[in-house]
N, C-alpha and C positions, 0 to 999 in steps of 0.2 A: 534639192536644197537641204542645207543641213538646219539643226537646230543646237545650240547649246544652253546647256544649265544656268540658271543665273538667279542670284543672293541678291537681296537686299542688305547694302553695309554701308550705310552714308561711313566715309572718314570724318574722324573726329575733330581735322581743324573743321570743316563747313558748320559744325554744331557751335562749337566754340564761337565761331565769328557771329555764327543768328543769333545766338545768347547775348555779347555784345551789343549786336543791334536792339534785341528788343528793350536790354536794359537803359540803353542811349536814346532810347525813341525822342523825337520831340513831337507831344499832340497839336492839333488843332485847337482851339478855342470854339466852344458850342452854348450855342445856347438857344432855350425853348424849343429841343429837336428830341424831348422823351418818345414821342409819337416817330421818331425816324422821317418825321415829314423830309429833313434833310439830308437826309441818308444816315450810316451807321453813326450813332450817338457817341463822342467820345467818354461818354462815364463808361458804358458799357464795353467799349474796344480796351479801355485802362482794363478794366476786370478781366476780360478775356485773355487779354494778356499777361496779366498777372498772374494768369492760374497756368499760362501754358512758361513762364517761366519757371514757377514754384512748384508743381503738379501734375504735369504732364511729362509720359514718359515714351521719349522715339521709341529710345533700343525694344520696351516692350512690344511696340508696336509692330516694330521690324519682324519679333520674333513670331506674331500674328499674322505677317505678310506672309511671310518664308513657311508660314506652318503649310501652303499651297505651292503645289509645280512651278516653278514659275522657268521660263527658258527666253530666247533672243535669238533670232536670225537675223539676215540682211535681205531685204527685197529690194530690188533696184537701188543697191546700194545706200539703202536706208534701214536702221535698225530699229527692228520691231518687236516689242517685249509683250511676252504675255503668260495669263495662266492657262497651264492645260490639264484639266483632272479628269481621270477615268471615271466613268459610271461603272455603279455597281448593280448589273442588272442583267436580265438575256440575251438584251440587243438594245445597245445603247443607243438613240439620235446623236449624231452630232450636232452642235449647236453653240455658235455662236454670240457672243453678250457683247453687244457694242456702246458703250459709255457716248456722255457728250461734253460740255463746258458748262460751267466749270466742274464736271463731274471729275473724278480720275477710275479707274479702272477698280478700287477699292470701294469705291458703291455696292459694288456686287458681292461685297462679303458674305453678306446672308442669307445670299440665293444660291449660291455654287454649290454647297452644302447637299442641302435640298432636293437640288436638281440632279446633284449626279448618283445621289444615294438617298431615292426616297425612303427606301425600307426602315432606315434608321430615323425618319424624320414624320412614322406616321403616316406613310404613304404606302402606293405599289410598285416592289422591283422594276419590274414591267416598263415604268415610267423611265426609269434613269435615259441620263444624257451625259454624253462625253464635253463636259461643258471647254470651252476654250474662252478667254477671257481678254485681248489685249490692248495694250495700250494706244491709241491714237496716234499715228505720226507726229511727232512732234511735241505728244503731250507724256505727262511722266516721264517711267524711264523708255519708251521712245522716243531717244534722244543720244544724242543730238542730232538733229535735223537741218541737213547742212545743204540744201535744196528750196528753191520756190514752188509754187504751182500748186502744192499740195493740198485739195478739199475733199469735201465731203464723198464726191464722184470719183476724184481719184484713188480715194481710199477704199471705196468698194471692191475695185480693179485688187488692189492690197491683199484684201482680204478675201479673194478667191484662191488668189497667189498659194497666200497662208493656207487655208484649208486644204487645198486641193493639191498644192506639189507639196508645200514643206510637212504637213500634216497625212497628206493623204486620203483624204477621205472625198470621193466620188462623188456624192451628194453630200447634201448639210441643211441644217436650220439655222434663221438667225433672229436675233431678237435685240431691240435696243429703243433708245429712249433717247429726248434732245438729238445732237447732231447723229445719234446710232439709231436714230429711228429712220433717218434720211437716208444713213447710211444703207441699214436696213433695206429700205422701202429703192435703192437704186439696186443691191443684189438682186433684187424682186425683178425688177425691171428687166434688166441686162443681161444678168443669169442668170433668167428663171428656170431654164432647164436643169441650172448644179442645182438649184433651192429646194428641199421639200417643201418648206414652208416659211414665213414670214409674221413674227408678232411683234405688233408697234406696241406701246406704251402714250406716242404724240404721232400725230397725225396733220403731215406738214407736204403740201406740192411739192416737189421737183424741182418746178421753175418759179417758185417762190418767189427769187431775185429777180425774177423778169417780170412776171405778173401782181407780185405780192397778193393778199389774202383775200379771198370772197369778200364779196359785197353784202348786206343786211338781205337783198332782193332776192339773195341765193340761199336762203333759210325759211322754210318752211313757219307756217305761223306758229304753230305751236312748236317751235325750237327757237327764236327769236333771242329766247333770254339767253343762248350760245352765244350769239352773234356779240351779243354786250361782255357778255364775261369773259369773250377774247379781245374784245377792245380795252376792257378793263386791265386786264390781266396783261396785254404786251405793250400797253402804256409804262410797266414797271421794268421793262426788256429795251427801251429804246437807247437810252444812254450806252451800254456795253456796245450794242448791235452795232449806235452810229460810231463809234468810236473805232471799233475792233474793226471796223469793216473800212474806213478810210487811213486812220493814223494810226494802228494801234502798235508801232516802234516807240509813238511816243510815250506813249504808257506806259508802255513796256520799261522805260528809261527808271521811272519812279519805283514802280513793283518791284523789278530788278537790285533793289536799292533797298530798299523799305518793308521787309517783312511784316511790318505791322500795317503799313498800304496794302499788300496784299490782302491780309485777312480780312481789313475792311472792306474790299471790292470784292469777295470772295464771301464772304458772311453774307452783305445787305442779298445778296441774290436767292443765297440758301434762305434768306427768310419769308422775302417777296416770293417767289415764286414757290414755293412748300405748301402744306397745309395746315400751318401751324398757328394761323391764327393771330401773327403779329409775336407771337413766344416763339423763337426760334427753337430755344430748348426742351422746346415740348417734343419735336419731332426728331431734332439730332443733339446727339450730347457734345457737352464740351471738346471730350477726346476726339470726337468725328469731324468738330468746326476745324478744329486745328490740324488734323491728319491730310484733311484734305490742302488746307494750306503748306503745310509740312512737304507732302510729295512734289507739288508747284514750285516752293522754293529749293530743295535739295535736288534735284533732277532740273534744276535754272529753266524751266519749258513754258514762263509763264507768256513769253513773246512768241513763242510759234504756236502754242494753244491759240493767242489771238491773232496772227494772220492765219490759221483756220480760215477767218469770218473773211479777211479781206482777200484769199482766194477764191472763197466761195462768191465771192458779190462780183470779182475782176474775172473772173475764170467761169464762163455761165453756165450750169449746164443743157446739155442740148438732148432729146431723147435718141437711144437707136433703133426706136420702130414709131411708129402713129399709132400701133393699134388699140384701142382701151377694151379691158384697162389698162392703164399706164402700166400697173405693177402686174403682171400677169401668174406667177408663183402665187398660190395660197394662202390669203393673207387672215391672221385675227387684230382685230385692235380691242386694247383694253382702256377705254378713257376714266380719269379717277376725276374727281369731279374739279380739282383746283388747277388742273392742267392748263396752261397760258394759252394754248388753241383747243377749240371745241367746235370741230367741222363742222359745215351741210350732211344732214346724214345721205341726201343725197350725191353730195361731192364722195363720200366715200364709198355706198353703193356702184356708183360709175367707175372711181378712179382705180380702184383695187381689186382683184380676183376675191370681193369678202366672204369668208367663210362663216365667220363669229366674228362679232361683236358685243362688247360687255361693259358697261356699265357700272362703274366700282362704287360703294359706297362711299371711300371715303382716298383721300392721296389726293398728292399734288405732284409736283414737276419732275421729282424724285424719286419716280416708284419704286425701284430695287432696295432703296434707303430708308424710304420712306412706309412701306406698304408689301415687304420681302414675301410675307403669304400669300396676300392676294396674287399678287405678280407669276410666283411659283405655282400656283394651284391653276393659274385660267392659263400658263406656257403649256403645264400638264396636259389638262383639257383639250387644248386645240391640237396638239401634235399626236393625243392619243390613236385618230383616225386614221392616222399614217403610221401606225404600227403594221410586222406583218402579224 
């Protein structure tokens, strides 16, 4: 399978016409919603957008994407974009970064770095990794996605593809967060013989859709307060989940239409689910709220990012072995403490081949984005074992 080169260059009617819209918006009416009790506030989406009219600049942005490999093949006749940067080191890991929703493949700016050239970043050669980065079917410039079926199992299938004929590489690691941690966690499963090893960020079943989430009974007493801070925490998840997972064409209709809809479904989430405290911009700046909007609307994948959710719920997955753990590959997880699930550490001792587990001080749902050191430093740590 081949690969080709590929640029970031929106054309300049699609900017032109977003400009249009954001100047044309018409808001909501809000009121007693400063707390976001109602979701995003429109005094605040007026702001935001105002700065991404007056302030905010793509092409720089672009020139920030493009500053990394980026390349496109076709797998089953589906185009799959991604970064792929050499390590600089004696013997790089391969390793895979799998994003989720509404992340885009641009979360991982700060880590790529990093990973593939510690030396330069305060680290050891020794460490680097051939990091590979790409985009989700469907989402970004994975696109267009001119096929059904497509979740989270299928795109693991994807991404062996990727690795292993178009790439080449024999064995691999992988690591991801949100739906890449799923992702993740079914390479583990399925082929765990390609896998050296496997690090989550979120720690989520399989059969999720079928079963949904542990019960309070399956928490140890002194881990209890998990059991609540995931009840907490994916009471703020149910709106996208139920939507994305039954109708989400229809959503799709409005976003599709509405770049400033976008950013507001797109922000309340980055805020909820973060660790910011209720400040979104403590944790991401203005340029990142809007980039990651920006990729969604320029690359139009805001409707197959969300039947993602309704593949995954229609489409169920089923395992290809009984034996546990489930994920049998080498697994580390890294939980940061505002993560929307916060397993049985028993459920995880069972369910995964656990090598490490850690404990972060501090992050939330975002880790690549949110948290680029920590994340960086414990990938290091666990794959160091698997050096020769």
């Amino acid at each position: 399978m081949e690969k080709s080169p590929f640029n970031v260059d929106i054309e300049n009617h699609i900017l032109e016409d977003l400009f249009t819209r954001l100047r044309n918006a018409r808001y909501a009416d809000d009121l007693e919603n400063d707390d976001w009790r109602y979701g995003t506030p429109t005094a605040y989406l007026k702001d935001l957008v105002e700065y991404w009219i007056e302030e905010y600049d793509w092409r720089k942005v672009e020139q920030e994407i493009n500053y990394f490999s980026h390349f496109r093949t076709q797998i089953d006749e589906m185009p799959i974009h991604f970064i792929h940067q050499a390590g600089n080191g004696p013997a790089p890991i391969p390793l895979i970064l799998s994003h989720g929703w509404p992340w885009t493949f641009w979360d991982f700016k700060n880590v790529i770095e990093p990973l593939c050239d510690p030396g330069s970043f305060g680290g050891d050669p020794e460490d680097a990794f051939d990091v590979v980065v790409p985009s989700l079917p469907g989402f970004g410039f994975s696109t267009p996605l001119n096929r059904t079926g497509i979740n989270f199992w299928r795109t693991a299938d994807i991404w062996s593809t990727l690795m292993r004929d178009v790439l080449g590489y024999e064995r691999f690691a992988a690591q991801g967060g949100d739906w890449g941690s799923i992702i993740s966690a079914q390479l583990g499963h399925k082929y765990a013989d390609q896998l050296i090893g496997v690090h989550l960020s979120l720690s989520f079943p399989l059969d999720f859709f079928v079963k949904g989430l542990p019960g309070e009974d399956e928490y140890e007493d002194d881990e209890k307060h998990n059991y609540h801070h995931t009840q907490g925490r994916m009471a703020h998840a149910t709106s996208h989940v139920s939507v994305q997972c039954t109708d989400p064409q229809t959503l799709a209709s409005a976003l599709h239409d509405s770049p400033v809809g976008l950013l507001s479904w797109l922000v309340e989430r980055r805020r909820n689910w973060s660790d910011c405290g209720g400040d979104v911009e403590s944790v991401f700046s203005r340029e990142d709220l809007i980039t990651t909007a920006m990729i969604y609307w320029v690359s139009n994948s805001f409707v197959t990012s969300a039947r993602f959710y309704w593949e995954s719920a229609h489409h169920l997955w089923s395992p290809v072995h009984d034996r546990m753990p489930a994920i049998e590959a080498p697994t580390a997880i890294a939980l940061f403490p505002e993560e929307l699930c916060l397993m049985p550490r028993k459920f995880l001792h069972n369910y995964y081949n656990l090598k490490q587990l850690h404990y972060m001080p501090e992050g939330g749902h975002f880790a690549p984005s949110e948290q680029p050191e920590l994340l960086v430093n414990d990938v290091r740590t666990f794959f160091r074992q698997f050096r020769d």
